[in-house]
C-alpha positions as CSV (number, residue, x, y, z in Angstrom):
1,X,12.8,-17.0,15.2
2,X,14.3,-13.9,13.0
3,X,15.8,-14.2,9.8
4,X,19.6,-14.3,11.3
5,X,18.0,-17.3,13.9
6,X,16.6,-19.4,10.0
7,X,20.7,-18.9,8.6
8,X,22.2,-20.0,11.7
9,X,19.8,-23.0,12.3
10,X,20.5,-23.8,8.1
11,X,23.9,-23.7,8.8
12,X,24.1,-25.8,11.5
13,X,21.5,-28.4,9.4
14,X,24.0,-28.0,6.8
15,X,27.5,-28.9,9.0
16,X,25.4,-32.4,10.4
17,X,24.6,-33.1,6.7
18,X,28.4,-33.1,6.0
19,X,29.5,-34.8,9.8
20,X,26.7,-37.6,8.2
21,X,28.0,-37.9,4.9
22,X,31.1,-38.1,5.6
23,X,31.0,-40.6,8.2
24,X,29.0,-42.6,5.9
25,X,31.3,-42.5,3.3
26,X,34.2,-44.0,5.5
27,X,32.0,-46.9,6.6
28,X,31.0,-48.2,3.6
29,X,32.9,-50.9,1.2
30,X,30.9,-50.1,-1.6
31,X,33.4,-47.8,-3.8
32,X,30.2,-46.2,-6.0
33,X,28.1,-46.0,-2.7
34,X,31.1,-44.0,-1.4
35,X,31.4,-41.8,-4.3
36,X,27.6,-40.8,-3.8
37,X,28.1,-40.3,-0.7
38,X,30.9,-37.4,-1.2
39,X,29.3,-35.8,-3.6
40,X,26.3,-35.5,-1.2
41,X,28.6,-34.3,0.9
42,X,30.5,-31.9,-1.2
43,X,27.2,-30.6,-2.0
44,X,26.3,-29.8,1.8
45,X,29.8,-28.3,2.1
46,X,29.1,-25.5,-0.8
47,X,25.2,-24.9,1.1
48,X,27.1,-24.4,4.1
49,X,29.6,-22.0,2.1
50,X,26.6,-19.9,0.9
51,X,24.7,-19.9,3.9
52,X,27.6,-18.9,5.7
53,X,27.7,-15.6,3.0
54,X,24.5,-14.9,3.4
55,X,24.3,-14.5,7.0
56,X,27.4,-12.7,6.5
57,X,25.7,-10.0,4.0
58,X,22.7,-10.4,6.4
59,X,24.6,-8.8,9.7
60,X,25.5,-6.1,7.8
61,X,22.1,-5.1,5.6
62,X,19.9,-6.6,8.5
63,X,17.3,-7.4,5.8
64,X,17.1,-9.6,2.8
65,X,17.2,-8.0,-0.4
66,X,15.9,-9.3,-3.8
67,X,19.8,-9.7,-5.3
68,X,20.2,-12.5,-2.6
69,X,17.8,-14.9,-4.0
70,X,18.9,-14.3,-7.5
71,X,22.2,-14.8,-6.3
72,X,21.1,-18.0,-4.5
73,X,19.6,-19.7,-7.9
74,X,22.8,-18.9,-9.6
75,X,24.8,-21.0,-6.9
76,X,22.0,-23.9,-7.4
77,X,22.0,-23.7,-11.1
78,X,25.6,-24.2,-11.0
79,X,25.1,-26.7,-8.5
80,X,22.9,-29.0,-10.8
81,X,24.8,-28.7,-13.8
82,X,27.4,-30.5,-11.7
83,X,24.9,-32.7,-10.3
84,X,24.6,-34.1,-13.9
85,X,28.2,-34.7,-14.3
86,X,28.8,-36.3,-11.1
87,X,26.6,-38.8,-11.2
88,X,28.2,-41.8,-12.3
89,X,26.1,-44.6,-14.0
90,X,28.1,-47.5,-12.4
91,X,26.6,-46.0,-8.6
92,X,23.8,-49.2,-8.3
93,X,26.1,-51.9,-10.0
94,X,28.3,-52.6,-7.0
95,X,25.5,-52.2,-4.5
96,X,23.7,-54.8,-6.6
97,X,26.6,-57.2,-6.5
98,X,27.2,-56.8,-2.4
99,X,23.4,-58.0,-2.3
100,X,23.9,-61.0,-4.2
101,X,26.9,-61.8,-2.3
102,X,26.0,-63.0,1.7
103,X,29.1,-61.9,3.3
104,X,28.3,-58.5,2.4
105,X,24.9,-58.5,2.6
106,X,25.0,-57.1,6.4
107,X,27.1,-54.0,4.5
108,X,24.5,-53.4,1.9
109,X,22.0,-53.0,4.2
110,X,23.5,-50.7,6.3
111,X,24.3,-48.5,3.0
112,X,20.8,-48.6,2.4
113,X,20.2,-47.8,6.1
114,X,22.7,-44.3,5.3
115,X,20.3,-43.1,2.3
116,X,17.0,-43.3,4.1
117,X,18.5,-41.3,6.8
118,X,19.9,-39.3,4.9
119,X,16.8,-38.5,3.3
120,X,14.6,-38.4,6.6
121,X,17.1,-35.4,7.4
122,X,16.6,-34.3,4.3
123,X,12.8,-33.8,4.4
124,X,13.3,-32.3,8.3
125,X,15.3,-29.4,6.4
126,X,12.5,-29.2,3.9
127,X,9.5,-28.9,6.7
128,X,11.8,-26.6,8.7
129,X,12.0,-24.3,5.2
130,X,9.1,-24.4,4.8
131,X,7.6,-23.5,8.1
132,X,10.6,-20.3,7.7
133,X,8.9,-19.5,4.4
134,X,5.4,-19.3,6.2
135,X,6.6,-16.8,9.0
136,X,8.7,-15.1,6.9
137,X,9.4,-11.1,7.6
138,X,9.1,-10.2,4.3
139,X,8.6,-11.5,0.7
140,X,12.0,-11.9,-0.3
141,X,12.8,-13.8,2.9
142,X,9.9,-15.7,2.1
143,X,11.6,-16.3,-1.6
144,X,14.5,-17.4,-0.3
145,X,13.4,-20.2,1.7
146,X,11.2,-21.6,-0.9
147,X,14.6,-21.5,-2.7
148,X,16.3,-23.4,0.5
149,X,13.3,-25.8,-0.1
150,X,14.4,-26.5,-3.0
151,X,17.7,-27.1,-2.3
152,X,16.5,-29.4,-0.6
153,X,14.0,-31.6,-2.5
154,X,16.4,-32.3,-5.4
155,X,19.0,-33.8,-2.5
156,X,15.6,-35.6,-1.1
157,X,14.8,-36.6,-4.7
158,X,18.2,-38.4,-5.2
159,X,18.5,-39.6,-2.1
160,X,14.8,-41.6,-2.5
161,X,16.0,-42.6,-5.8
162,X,19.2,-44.3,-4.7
163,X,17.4,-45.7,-1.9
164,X,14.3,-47.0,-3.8
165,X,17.1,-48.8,-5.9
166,X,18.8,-49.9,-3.0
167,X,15.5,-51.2,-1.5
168,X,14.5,-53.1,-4.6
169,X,17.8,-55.3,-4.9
170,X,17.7,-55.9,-0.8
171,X,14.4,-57.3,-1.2
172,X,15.6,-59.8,-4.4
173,X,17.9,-61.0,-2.4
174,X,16.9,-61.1,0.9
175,X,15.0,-64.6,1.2
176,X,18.4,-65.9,0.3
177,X,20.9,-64.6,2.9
178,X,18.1,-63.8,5.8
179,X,20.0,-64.5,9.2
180,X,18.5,-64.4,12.3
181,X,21.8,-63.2,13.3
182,X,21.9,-59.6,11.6
């Protein structure tokens, strides 16, 4: 797989992460759960965006040059200073409250079902990265994908920590509203 063959494939990883999100985000009732969810999504919409210009700058160079990666941890810098703006503190207060009441339990728990895909698909993008990074042509392709792994791991980290959150308040509650019929 050449250099062009990574970008498209990151691409295409990036547009099932936003098809995901997004669907995600219309199913759920949970109105923080929701909000997470777009902002995951917005965030796979900008990846998609750079990748996008990258392959662009690629076709024409037909190499990787040093600028790009610089260029790349200027997008993510940028990227996590919103990170710590978006989040809002209220995203696990509603999930909470949908596990303590029955009628949404069977909701909850398909939330929580969204966040460990989400990071399953997460990690895939991280090993296929990763592998890139180990085959790469040249060191600053090499740099690059360790920067796409990145990328990557703080969406992974976030997406574990929502879920572990998720996971904990399922399990407080679940001896009360288990149904045989879920």
């Amino acid at each position: 797989m050449n250099d062009l063959d990574v970008i498209r494939q990151a691409i295409l990883n990036e547009v099932e992460g936003i098809a995901f999100y997004d669907l995600a985000a219309e199913r759920t009732s949970n109105p923080e759960v929701k909000e997470a969810l777009i902002y995951l999504k917005d965030q796979e919409v900008d990846h998609e965006a750079w990748l996008k210009n990258l392959f662009e700058r690629l076709l024409k160079k037909k190499h990787f040059e040093l600028g790009y990666v610089a260029w790349l941890d200027i997008q993510h810098k940028q990227q996590c200073e919103r990170q710590i703006k978006g989040k809002s503190p209220e995203l696990f207060a509603k999930a909470k409250e949908q596990f303590k009441d029955g009628k949404l339990f069977q909701t909850a728990t398909m939330d929580l079902a969204v966040f460990k895909i989400g990071a399953l698909m997460e990690q895939a993008a991280i090993d296929f990265y990763s592998q890139a990074a180990d085959k790469a042509s040249s060191p600053e392709a090499k740099a690059l994908y360790e920067r796409l792994v990145n990328w990557e791991k703080d969406h992974l980290n976030t997406l574990n920590e929502i879920h572990e959150t998720l996971t904990n308040d399922w399990l407080e509650n679940y001896e009360f509203f288990h149904s045989h019929d879920m």
